[in-house]
N, C-alpha and C positions, 0 to 999 in steps of 0.2 A: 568440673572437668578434670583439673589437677589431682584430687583424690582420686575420680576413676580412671585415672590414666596410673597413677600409682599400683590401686587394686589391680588391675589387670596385669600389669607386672607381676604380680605378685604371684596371683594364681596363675598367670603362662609358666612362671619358673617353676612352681611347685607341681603345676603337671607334666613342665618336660621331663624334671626329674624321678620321681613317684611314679610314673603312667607315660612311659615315655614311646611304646605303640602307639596311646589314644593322640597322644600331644601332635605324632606326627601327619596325623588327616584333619589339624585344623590349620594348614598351610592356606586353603582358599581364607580365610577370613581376612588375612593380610593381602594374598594376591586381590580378592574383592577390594582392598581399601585403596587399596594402590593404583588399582586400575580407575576407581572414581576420580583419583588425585588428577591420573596422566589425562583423563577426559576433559576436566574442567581447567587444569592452567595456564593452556595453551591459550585458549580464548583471554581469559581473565587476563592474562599479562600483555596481551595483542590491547585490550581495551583499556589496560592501568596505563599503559607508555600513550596511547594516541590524546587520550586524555590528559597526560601529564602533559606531552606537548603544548597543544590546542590551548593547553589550559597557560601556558607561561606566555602566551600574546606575542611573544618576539621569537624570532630564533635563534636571535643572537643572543638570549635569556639560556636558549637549551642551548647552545652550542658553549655557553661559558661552563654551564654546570655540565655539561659531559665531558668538557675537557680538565676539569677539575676532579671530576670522578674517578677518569679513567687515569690521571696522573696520582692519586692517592690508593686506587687501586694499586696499577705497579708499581708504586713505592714500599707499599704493604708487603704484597707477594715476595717483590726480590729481598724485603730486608728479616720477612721469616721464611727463606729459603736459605740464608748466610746465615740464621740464626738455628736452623735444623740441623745445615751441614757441619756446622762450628760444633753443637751438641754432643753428633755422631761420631766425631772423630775423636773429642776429648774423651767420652765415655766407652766407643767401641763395643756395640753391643753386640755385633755381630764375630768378633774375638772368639774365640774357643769350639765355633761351632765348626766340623769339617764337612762340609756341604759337595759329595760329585753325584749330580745330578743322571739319573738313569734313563735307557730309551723310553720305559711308561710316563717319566717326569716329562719328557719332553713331547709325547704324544698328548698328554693334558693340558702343556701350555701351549700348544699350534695355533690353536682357536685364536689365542691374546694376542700371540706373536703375528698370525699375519694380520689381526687386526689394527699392531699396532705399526705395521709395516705401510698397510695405506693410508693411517693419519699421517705418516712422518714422510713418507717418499716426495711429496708434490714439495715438501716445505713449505715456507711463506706462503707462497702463489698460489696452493693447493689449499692453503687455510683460508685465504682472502676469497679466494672462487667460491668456496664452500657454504659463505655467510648468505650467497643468494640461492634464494630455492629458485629448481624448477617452477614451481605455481604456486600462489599464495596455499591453496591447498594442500599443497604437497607437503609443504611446512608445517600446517598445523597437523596433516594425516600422521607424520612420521614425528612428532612431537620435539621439531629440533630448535630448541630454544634459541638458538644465535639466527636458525635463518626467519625465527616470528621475531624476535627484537630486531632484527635488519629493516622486514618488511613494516612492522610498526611506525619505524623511527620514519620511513621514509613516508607511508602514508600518513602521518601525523606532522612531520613538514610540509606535505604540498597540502595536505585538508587545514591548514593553519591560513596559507597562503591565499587562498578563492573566498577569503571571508564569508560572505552571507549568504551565497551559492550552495555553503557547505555545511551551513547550519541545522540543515534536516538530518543531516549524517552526524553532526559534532551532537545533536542531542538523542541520535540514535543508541550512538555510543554509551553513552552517557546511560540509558537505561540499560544496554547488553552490561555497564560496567556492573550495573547495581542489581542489574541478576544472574549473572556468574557468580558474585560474591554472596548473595544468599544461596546460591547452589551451594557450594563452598561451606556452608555455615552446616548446612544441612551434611555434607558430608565429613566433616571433622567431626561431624556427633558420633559416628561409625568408630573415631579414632582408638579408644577402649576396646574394641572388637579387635581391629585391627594390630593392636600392643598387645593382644591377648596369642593372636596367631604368630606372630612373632617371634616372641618371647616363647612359646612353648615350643615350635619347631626347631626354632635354634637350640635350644636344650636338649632336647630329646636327640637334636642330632652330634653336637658337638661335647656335650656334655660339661660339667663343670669345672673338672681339671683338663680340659683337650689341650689347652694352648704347651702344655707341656714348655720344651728348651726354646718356645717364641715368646715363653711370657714378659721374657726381661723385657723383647723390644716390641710387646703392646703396653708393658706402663709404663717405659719410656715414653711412649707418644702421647698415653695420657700426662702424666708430667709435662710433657710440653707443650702441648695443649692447654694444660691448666696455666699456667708463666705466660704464655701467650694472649690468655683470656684476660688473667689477673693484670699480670704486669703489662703487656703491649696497648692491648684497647682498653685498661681501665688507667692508663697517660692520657689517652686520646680523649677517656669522656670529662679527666681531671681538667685536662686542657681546653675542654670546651665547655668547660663550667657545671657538668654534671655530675652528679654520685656517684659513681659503680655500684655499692653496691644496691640500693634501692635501683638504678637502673634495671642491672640484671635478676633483682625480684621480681619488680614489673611484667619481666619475661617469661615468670618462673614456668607456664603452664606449656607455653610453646616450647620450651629448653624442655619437658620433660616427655610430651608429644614426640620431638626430636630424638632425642634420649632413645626412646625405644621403638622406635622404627625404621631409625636410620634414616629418615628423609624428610625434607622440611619445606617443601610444595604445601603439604595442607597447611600450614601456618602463614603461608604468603599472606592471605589478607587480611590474616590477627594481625602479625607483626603491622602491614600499613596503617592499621586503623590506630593503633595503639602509637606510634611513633605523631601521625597526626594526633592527636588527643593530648598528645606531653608536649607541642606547641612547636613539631618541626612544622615547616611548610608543606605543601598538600606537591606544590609543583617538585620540592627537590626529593621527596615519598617515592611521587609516581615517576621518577626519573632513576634515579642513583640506587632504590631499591630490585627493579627487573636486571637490570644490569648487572648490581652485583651478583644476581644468583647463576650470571654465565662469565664475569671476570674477577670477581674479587670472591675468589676460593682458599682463603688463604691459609686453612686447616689443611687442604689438598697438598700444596706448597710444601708445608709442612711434611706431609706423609711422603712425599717426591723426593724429598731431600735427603730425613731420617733410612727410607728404603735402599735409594741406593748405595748409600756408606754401609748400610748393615749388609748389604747382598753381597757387595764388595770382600766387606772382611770375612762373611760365612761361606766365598769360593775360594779365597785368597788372593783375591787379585787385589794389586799396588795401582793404586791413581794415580796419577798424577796432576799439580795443580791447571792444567792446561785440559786437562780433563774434565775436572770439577767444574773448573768455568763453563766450559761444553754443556757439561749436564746441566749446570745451572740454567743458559739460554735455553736449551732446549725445553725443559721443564714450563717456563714464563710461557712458549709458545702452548703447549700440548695439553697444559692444563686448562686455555680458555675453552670454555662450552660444555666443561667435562664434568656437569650438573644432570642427576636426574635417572640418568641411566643405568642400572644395576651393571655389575660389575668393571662400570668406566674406570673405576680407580686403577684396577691391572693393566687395563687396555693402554691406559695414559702412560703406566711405570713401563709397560715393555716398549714403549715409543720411544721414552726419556731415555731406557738403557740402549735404545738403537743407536743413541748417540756414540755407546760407548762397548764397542763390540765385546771387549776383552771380560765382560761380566756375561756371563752364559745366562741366556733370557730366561733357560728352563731353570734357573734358579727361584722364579718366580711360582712355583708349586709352593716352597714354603710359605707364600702368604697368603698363598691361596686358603688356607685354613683357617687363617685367621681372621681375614677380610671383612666377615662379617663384622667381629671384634673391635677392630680398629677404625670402621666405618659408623661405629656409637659416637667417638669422641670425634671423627671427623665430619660427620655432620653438623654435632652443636659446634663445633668451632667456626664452622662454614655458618653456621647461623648466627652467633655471635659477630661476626665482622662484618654483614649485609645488616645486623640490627644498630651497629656504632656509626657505618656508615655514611649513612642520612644524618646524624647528629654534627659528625664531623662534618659533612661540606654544610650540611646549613650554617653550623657556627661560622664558618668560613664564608660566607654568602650571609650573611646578618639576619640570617629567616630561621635562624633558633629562638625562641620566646623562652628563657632561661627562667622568665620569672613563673611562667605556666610549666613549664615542665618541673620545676621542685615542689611546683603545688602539688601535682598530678602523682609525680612518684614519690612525696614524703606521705601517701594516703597509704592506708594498712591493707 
């Protein structure tokens, strides 16, 4: 799969470039791929969490590992949010560029801006409201990952609780888990198709030199992304007794899946199987991994941070530290759940800059070009910390098997 996920790269780039009419009508292969993804993870992650649950016998078992989770998540987030903006500011990448945003700039960003006008208006209250759907239905219809992990967690507490009552449903589960996940298996086989549509539309459209005066700050992001990968979560796997790099071999196929499509749904139940297999726990998998792919975003964080210091210096507006801090909270709130959704990343930046009026939102056109770009490394970053993270609280909960997992990834 890792070679033909490479291959197809290859030839997407070589016909966006060379054939760059044909390149542009093979856009369904990825909407196809994508669209299989949003069908099948909704269920699969509803049946990985009631599972995990059901599956840890106490709940005072899930209520320690979620509160462990969810305090190494925002530990994570806030400390490469302070590690973006500290980036941003010594480097200045946004410096030199004279940015005054026009009425067509700001008729292209309305769309973002009031969208991100009603994440941010309710605040708190409106975010908390937000976790319960209307109907279990409506959840999985509208594919909104925080209110399926809401209703999961909750039906996987009370189906924990009616023990043998509930046994027809716990091994119901139990099979829906284990045929989602061969659905699943059967549709990352697509993935190659899907890397192929990708790669060739975005070529064809953007072309090789497009990033033009935003290059500095798309590889700046990769750069900190890479420091972030290398240095941040390969402390976290030192510290928990594992490799880095054989770790991040292990992953190599899903990192490269990731890589070019910008989205990391289809890997969801590689990544579980393979984390189970290198001797994490099955219960802290099916727990701390659904979770992370709606709180522990910590690439996102990242892009939150870097973006608004750069938007900042490319309109000239001066911050102040009483500002940053602003953004900074704001940021921790607006990026939970903001998994999944094609072009959530702006919707989230123009929320975070509501915080801070004095940066003009239609600033936000300049990254609108590059988005795609920057949504390669913030994907695998976003996958890289949902794959460390299972490692890390198991080490911390003693349900790392150190000595299987170096068996597992010292193999070739």
């Amino acid at each position: 799969m890792f070679l033909q996920v490479v291959i197809a790269t290859l030839l997407g780039l070589a016909l966006g470039v060379f054939a760059p009419d044909l390149a542009a009508q093979t856009r369904w292969a990825t909407d196809l791929f994508l669209h299989l993804i949003v069908m099948a993870v909704g269920p699969l992650l509803f049946c990985i969490v009631v599972t995990g649950i059901v599956g840890a016998g106490s709940l005072r078992t899930v209520g320690r590992l979620g509160a462990k989770a969810l305090l190494y998540f925002e530990a994570m987030t806030t400390l490469v949010l302070l590690f973006a903006v500290g980036i941003a500011l010594l480097l200045q990448p946004g410096r030199g560029i004279v940015f005054a945003p026009t009425s067509d700039d700001t008729r292209m960003i309305a769309s973002y801006a009031h969208n991100a006008h009603v994440m941010h208006e309710g605040g708190i209250t409106d975010f908390l409201l937000a976790l319960i759907p209307r109907t279990p239905a409506d959840a999985f219809a509208q594919g909104n990952v925080l209110q399926i992990l809401f209703f999961a967690i909750l039906f996987g507490c009370c189906l924990s609780q009616i023990g043998e009552v509930g046994a027809p449903i716990v091994r119901l589960i139990d099979a829906l888990s284990v045929l989602f996940s061969r659905m699943m298996r059967f549709i990352i086989a697509l993935a190659p198709l899907g890397v192929f549509g990708a790669m060739a539309t975005t070529t064809a459209r953007y072309g090789l030199n497009a990033i033009g005066h935003l290059a500095a700050f798309v590889l700046l992001y990769f750069v900190v992304i890479t420091l972030f990968v290398i240095g941040g979560l390969g402390l976290c796997l030192r510290l928990s007794g594992v490799s880095p790099i054989r770790f991040f071999r292990y992953f190599r196929t899903e990192f490269a899946i990731t890589f070019a499509t910008t989205a990391s749904d289809a890997v969801l139940p590689s990544v579980m199987t393979k984390l189970e297999q290198m001797g994490v726990d099955r219960q802290v998998v099916g727990l701390v991994v659904p979770a992370g792919y709606s709180f522990n975003l910590d690439a996102l964080s990242i892009y939150l941070g870097l973006s608004v210091i750069f938007l900042a210096q490319a309109t000239g507006t001066v911050l102040s530290a009483w500002q940053i801090l602003i953004m900074l909270a704001t940021a921790l709130v607006t990026s939970k759940g903001a998994h999944g959704v094609p072009g959530i990343a702006i919707v989230v930046l123009a929320a975070t800059l509501s915080a801070i009026p004095s940066i003009p939102v239609a600033s936000l056109v300049m990254l609108l070009a590059v988005d795609w770009f920057v949504g390669i490394a913030r994907a695998v970053g976003n996958l890289a910390g949902n794959c460390v993270a299972p490692v890390v609280i198991g080490a911390w909960e003693g349900k790392l098997d150190r000595k299987r997992a170096a068996e597992i990834l010292g193999r070739p």
